[in-house]
C-alpha positions as CSV (number, residue, x, y, z in Angstrom):
1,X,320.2,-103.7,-70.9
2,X,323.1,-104.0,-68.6
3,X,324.8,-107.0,-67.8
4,X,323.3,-109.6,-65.4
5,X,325.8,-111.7,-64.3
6,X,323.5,-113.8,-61.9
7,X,321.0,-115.2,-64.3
8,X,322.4,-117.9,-66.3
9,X,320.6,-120.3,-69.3
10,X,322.6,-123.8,-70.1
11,X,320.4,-126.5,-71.3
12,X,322.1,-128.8,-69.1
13,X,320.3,-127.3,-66.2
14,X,316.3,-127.2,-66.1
15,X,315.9,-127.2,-70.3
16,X,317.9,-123.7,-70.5
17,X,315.2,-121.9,-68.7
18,X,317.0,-118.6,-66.9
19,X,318.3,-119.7,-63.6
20,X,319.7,-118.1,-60.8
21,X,323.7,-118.1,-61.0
22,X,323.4,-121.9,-62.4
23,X,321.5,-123.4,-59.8
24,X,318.4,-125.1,-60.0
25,X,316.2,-122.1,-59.0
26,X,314.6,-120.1,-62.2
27,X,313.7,-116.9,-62.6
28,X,309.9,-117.9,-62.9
29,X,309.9,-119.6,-59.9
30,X,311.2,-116.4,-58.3
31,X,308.6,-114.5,-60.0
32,X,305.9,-116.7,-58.6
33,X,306.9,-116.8,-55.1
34,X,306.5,-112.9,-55.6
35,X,303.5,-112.7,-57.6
36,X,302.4,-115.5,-54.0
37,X,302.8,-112.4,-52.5
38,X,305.9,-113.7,-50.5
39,X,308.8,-111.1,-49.9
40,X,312.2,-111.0,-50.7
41,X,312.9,-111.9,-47.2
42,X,310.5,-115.0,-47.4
43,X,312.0,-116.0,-50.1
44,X,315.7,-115.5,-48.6
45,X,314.5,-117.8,-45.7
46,X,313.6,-120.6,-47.3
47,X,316.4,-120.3,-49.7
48,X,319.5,-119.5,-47.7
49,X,321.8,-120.1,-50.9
50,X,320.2,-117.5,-52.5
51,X,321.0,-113.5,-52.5
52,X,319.0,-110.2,-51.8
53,X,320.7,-109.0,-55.0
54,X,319.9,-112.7,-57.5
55,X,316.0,-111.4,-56.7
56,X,316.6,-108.1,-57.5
57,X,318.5,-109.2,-61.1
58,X,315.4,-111.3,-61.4
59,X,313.1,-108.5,-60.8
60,X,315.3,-106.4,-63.5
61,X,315.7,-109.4,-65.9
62,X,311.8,-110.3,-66.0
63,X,311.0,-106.1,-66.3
64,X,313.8,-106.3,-69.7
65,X,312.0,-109.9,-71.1
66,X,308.6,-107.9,-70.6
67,X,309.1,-104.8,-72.5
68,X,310.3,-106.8,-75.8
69,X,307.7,-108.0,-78.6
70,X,308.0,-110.1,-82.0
71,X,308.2,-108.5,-85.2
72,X,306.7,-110.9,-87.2
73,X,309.1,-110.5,-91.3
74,X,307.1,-111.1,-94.0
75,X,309.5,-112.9,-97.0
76,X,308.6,-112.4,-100.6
């Protein structure tokens, strides 16, 4: 996976759920307003601070978190 320098995870800011460059916005809200069927350009609207290009990484960060799976170790 290559580097995505706008989503960010610090506990200090909404539990350590990915975020959008730091702020207060999360990738899942992102992902909902989406799913909402709203478009990048809705979603640019009503949040000026944000970035054509932090919904995009979103949109790239939520395809990587998707295509992993748990290997659940068995210990003797």
């Amino acid at each position: 996976m290559k580097n995505l320098n706008r989503i960010t995870m610090n506990p200090a800011v909404m539990g350590g759920k990915p975020c959008i460059r730091g702020m207060r916005i999360t990738v899942g809200t992102i992902l909902s307003l989406l799913a909402g069927g709203n478009s990048a350009e809705d979603i640019l609207k009503a949040y000026p601070y944000l970035e054509a290009e932090d919904i995009r990484e979103t949109l790239e960060y939520a395809a990587w978190r998707s295509s992993e799976y748990e290997v659940e170790l068995h210990t003797a």
